[in-house]
C-alpha positions in Angstrom: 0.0 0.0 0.0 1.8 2.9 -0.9 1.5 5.6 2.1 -0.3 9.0 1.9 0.9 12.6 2.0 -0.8 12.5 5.0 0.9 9.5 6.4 4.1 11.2 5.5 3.3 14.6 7.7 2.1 12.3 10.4 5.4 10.1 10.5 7.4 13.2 10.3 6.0 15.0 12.7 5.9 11.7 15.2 10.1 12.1 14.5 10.2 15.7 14.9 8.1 15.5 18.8 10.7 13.1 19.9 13.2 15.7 19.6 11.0 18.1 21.6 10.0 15.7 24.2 14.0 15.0 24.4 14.3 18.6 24.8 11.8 19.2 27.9 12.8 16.1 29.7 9.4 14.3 28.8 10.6 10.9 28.9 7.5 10.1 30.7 5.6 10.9 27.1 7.8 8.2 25.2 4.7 6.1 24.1 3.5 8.9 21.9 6.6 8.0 19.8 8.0 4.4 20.4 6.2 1.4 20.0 6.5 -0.8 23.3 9.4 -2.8 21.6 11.3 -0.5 20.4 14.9 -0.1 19.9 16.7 2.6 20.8 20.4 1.7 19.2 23.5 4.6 20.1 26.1 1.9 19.6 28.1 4.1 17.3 28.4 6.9 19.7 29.2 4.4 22.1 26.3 3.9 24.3 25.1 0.9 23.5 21.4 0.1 22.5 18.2 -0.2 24.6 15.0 -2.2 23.9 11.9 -1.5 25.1 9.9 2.2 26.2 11.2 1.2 30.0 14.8 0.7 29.2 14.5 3.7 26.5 13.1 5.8 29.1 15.9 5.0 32.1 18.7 5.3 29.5 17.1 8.9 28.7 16.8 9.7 31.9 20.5 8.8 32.7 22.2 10.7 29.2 19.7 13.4 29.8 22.0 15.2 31.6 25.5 14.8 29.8 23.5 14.9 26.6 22.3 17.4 23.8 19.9 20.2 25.3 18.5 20.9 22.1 17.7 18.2 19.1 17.1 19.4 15.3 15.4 16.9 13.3 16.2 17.8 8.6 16.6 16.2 5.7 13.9 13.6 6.3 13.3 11.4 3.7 10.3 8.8 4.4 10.4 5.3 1.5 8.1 2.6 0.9 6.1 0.8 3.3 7.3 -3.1 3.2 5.3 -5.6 5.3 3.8 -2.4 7.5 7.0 -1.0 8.0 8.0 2.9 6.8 12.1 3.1 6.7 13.0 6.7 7.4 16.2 8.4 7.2 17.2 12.2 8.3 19.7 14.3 9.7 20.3 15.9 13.0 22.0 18.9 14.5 22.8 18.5 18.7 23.7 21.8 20.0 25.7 20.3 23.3 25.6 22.1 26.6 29.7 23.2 26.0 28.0 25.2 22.8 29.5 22.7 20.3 26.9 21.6 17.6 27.0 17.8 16.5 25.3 16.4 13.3 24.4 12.9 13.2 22.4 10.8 11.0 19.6 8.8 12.3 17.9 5.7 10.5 13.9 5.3 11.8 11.5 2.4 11.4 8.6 3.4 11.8 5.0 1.3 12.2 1.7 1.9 12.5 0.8 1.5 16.4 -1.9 2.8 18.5 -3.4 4.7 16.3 -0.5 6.2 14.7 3.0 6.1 13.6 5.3 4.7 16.3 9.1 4.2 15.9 10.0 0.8 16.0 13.6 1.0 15.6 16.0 4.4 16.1 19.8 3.9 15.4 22.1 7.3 16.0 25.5 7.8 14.4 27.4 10.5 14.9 28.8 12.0 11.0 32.3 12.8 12.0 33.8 15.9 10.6 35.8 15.9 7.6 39.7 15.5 8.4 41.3 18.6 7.2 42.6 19.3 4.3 40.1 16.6 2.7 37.3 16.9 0.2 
């Protein structure tokens, strides 16, 4: 089934509220964008990768501090549904609490689940910057 313009909006805008939830410290609102099983994979900035809304929630909870204080979700670019699930992949900016800003690119899956769009799977890697001198 190929997915609506208004299935796109809705999936984007389920990515885009994590970011603000991450932002107030609403980790107690994390159902309104993960399903129950979902994983939460930070392996390649070294923090390993946590299943489930509980464990997703305590690891917030725990990075919260040391982490970004301000997520920007861009360059989203929703595919094909395949067997009910949407892959999604986009780019992020983390402005850090030292000032720095961090990009990253994040790859979503995304499924249909309680009554909306739900993100199954969410795997972080940081996009290093270029070495200098280089292309």
């Amino acid at each position: 089934m190929a997915l609506t313009t208004e299935d796109r909006r809705e999936i984007t805008e389920t990515l885009s509220l994590l970011g603000h939830l991450a932002d107030s410290g609403r980790a107690d609102r994390l159902e309104e964008v993960f399903t129950p099983d979902a994983v939460y994979d930070l392996t390649a900035a070294g923090l390993g990768a946590f299943s489930g809304i509980d464990a997703i929630r305590q690891a917030s909870e725990r990075i919260g501090a040391h982490g970004p204080v301000a997520h920007h979700l861009t360059n989203v670019v929703v595919g094909g549904e395949e067997d009910g699930v949407v892959s999604v992949l986009s780019k992020g900016l983390l402005l850090m609490a030292d000032g720095r800003v961090e990009s990253i690119v994040v790859a979503d899956d995304v499924r249909r689940h309680g009554g909306g769009w739900r993100i199954a799977r969410h795997v972080v890697t940081p996009q290093p910057a270029p070495e200098a001198g280089g292309a």
